[in-house]
C-alpha positions as a Markdown table, in Angstrom:
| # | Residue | x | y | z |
|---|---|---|---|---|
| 1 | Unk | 0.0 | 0.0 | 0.0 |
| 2 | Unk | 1.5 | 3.7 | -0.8 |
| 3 | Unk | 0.7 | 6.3 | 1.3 |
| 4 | Unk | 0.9 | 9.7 | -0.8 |
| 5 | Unk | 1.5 | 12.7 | 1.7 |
| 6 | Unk | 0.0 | 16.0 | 0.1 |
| 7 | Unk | -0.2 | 19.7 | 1.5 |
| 8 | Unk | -3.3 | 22.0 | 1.2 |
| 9 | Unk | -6.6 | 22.4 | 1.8 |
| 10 | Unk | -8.2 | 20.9 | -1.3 |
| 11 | Unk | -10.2 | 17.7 | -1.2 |
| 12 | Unk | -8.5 | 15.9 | -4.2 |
| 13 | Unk | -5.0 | 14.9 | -4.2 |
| 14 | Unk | -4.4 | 16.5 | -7.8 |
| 15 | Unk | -5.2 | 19.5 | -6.3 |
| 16 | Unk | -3.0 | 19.9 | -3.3 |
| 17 | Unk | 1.3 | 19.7 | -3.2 |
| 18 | Unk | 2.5 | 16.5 | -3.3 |
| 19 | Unk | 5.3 | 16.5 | -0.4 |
| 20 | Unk | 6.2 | 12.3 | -0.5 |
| 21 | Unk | 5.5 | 9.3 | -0.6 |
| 22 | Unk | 6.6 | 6.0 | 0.9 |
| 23 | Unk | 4.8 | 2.1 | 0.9 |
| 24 | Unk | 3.7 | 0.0 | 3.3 |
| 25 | Unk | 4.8 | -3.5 | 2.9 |
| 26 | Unk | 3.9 | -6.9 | 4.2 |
| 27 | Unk | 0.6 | -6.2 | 5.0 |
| 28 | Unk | -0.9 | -9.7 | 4.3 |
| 29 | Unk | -3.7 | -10.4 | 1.9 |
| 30 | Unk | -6.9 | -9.2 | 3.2 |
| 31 | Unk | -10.7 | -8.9 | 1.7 |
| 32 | Unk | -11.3 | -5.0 | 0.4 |
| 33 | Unk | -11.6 | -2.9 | 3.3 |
| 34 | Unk | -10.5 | -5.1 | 6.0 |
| 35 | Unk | -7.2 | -3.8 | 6.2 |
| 36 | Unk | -7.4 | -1.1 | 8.9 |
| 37 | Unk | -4.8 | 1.5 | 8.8 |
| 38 | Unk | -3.6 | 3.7 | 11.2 |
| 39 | Unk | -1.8 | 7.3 | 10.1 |
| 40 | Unk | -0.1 | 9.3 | 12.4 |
| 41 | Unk | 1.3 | 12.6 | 11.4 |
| 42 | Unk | 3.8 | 14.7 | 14.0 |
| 43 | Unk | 5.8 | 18.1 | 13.3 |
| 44 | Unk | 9.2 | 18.7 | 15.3 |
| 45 | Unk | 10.6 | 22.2 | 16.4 |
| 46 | Unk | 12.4 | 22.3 | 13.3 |
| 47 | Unk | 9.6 | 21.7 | 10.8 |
| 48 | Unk | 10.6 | 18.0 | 10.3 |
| 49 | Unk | 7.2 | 16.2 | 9.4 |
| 50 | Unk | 7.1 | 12.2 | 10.5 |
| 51 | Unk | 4.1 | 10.4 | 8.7 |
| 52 | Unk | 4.0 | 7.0 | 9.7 |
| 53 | Unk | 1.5 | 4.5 | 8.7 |
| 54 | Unk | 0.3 | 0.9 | 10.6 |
| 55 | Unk | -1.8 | -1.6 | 10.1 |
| 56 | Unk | -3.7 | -1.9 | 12.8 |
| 57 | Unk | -4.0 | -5.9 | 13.3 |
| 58 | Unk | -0.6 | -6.8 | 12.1 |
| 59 | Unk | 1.2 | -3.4 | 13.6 |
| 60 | Unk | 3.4 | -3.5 | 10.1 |
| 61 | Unk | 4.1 | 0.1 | 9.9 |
| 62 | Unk | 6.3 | 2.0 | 8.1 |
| 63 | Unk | 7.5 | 6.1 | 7.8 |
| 64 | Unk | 8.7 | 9.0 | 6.1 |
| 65 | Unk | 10.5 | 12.2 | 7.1 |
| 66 | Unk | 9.9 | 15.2 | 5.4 |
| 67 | Unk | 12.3 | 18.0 | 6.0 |
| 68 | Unk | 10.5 | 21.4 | 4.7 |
| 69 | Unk | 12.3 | 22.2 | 1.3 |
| 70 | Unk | 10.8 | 25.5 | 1.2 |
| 71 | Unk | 8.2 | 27.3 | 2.6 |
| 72 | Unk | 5.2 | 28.8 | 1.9 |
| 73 | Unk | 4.8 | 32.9 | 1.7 |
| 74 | Unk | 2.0 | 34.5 | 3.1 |
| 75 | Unk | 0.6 | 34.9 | -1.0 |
| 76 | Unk | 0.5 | 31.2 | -1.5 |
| 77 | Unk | -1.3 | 30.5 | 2.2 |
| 78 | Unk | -3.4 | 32.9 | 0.6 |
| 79 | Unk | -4.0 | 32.0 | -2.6 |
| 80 | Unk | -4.2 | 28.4 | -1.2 |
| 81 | Unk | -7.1 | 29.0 | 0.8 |
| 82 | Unk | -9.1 | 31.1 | -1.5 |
| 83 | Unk | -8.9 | 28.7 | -3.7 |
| 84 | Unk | -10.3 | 25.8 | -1.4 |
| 85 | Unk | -12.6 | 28.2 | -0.6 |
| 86 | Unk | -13.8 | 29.2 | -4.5 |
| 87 | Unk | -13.8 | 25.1 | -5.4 |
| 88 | Unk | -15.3 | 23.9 | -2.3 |
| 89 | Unk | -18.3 | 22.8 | -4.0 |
| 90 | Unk | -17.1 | 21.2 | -7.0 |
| 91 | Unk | -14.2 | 19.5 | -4.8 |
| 92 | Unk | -16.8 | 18.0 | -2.3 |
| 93 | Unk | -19.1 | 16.7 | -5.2 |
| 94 | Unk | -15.8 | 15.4 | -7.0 |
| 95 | Unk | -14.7 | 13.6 | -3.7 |
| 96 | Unk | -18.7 | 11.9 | -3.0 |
| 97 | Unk | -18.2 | 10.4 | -6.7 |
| 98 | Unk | -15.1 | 9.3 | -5.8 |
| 99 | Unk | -15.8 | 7.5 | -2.7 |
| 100 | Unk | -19.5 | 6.5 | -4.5 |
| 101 | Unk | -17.3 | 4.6 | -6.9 |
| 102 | Unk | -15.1 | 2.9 | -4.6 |
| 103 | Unk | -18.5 | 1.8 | -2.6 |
| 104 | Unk | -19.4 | 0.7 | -5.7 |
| 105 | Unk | -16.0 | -1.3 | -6.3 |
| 106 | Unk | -16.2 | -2.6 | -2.9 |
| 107 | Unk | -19.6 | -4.4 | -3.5 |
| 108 | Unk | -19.6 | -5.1 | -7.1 |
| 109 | Unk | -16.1 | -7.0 | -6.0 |
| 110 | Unk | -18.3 | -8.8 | -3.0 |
| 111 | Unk | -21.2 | -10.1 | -5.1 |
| 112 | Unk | -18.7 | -11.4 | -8.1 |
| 113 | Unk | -17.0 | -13.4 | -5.6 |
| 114 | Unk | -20.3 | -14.9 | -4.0 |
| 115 | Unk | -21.9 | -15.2 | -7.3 |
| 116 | Unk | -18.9 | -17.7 | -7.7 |
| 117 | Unk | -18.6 | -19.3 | -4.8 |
| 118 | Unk | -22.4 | -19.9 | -4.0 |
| 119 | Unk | -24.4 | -18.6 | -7.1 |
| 120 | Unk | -25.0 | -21.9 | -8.9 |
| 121 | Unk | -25.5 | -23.7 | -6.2 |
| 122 | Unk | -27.9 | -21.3 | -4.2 |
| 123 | Unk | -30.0 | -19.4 | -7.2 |
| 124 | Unk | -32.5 | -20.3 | -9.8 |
| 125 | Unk | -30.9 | -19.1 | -13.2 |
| 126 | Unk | -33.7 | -16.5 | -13.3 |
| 127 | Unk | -32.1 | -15.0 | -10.3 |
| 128 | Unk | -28.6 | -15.1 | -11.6 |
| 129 | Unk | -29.2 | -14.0 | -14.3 |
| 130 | Unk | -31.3 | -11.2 | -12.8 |
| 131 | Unk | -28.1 | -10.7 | -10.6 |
| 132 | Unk | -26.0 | -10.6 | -13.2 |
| 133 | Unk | -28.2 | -7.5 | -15.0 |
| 134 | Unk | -28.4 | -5.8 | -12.2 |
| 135 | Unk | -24.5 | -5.9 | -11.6 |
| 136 | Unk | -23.7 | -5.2 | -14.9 |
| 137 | Unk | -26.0 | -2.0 | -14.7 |
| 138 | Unk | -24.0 | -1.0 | -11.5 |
| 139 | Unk | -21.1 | -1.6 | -13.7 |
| 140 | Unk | -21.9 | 0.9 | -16.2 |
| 141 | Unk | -23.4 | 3.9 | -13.6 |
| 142 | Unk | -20.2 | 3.7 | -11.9 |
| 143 | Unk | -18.1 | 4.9 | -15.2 |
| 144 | Unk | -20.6 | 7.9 | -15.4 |
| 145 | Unk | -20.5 | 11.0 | -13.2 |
| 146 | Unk | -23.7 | 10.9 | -11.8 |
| 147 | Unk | -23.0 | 9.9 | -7.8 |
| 148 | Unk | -26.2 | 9.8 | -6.9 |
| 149 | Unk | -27.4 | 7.2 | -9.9 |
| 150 | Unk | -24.2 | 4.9 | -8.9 |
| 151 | Unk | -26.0 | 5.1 | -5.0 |
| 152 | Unk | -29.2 | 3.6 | -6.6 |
| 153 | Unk | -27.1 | 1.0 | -8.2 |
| 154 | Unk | -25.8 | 0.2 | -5.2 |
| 155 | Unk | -29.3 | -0.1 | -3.5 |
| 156 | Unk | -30.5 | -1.9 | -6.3 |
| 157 | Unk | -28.1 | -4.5 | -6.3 |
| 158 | Unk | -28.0 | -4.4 | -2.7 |
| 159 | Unk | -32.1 | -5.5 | -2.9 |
| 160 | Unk | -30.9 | -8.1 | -5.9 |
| 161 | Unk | -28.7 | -9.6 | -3.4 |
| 162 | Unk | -30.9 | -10.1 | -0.3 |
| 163 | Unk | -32.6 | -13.4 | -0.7 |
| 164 | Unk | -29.1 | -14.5 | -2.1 |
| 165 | Unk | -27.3 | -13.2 | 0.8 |
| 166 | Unk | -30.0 | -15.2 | 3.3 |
| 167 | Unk | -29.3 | -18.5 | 1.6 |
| 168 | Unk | -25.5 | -18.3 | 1.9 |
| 169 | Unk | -25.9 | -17.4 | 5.4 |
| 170 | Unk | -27.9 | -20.3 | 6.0 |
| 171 | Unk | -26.1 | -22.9 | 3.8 |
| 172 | Unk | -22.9 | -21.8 | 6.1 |
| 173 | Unk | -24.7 | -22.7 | 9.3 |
| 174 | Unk | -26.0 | -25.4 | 7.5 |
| 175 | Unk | -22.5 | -26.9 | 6.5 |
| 176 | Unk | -21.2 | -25.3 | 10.6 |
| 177 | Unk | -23.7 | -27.4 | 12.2 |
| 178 | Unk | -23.7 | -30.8 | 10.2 |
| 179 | Unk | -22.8 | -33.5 | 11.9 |
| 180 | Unk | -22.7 | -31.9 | 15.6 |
| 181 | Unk | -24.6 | -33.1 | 18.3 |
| 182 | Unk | -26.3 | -30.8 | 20.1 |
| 183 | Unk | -24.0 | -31.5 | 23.3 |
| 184 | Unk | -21.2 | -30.6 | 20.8 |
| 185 | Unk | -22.9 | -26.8 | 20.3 |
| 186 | Unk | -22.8 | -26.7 | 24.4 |
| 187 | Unk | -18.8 | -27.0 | 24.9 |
| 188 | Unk | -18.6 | -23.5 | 22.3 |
C-alpha cells in the first residue's frame, strides 16, 4: 500500500502539493476494506514532518521524514485558501463520486466473488441471471459522473442480493452445524 502525503486544503489529491510518498509493505492479503490503517502525522521544532503509517492488526508500519524544502509565503497560504474556498463545491461533489465509486467497487467486487462461490448452487438461473443484470447496470453507472445514480445502483443491487445473501448465510450454518450433536454446540 503507498501512502501519498499532500499539502493543502483541497479535497482531491491532484489538487494539493504532493510532499512524498513511501509504501507499506507486508501487510498480508486481506478482503477489500478489511485492512485497517492507522496514520499518524507529527511536526518537530524544526519543521521535520514524521508520517507514519500501521496496520492496525498486524502493527506492520512503516515512515517518512519530510524535511521542509521550502516554505510557503503568506501569497501562496493565501491563494491556497481562496482557492479551497472558490472550489469547495465542485471538490466535495468530486470527492462523493469518488468515494461513490469505490463503494461501488467494494460491492460489485463482494457479489462477483459470492456469485462464484455460492451462485449456482444457491439461485435459480432467473435469479442469476437477474443478478448478473443488475450488476452489470452497477457496472456501467459507476463509469458515469452521476454519484447519486451509482448510490441507486448500489441499493438496487443491494435489494438483488438479499434473498441471495440469506441463503449463503444459512447454507454456512448449515455446513457449521452438520454432523454436531447438540451437546457438541454446548462445549462453544
Amino acid at each position: 500500500m503507498t501512502v501519498h502525503v499532500v499539502q493543502g486544503e483541497r479535497e482531491l489529491v491532484e489538487d494539493c502539493r504532493s510532499l512524498g510518498r513511501f509504501t507499506l509493505r507486508g501487510i498480508p492479503p486481506m478482503a477489500a476494506g478489511a485492512a485497517h490503517i492507522r496514520v499518524t502525522y507529527q511536526v518537530d521544532a524544526d519543521g521535520l514532518l514524521s508520517v507514519t503509517a500501521m496496520e492496525k492488526s498486524t502493527k506492520v508500519q512503516a515512515s517518512i521524514q519530510i524535511k521542509p524544502s521550502y516554505g510557503l509565503t503568506d501569497e501562496e497560504v493565501t491563494a491556497m485558501i481562496k482557492s479551497s474556498f472558490d472550489h469547495a463545491q465542485e471538490d466535495l461533489q468530486a470527492r462523493e463520486l469518488a468515494e461513490q465509486r469505490v463503494e461501488a467497487d467494494r460491492v460489485i467486487e463482494s457479489v462477483i466473488v459470492a456469485l462464484q462461490a455460492d451462485g449456482s448452487e444457491l439461485l435459480s438461473i432467473e435469479e442469476f441471471h437477474h443478478i448478473e443484470e443488475v450488476l452489470k447496470q452497477l457496472m456501467s453507472l459507476k463509469q458515469g459522473t452521476d454519484r447519486h445514480a451509482i448510490t441507486q445502483g448500489i441499493k438496487a443491487l443491494d435489494a438483488a442480493t438479499q434473498e441471495f445473501a440469506s441463503r449463503r448465510m444459512n447454507a454456512s450454518i448449515n455446513r457449521a452445524l452438520t454432523g454436531k450433536n447438540v451437546s457438541d454446540m454446548e462445549k462453544l
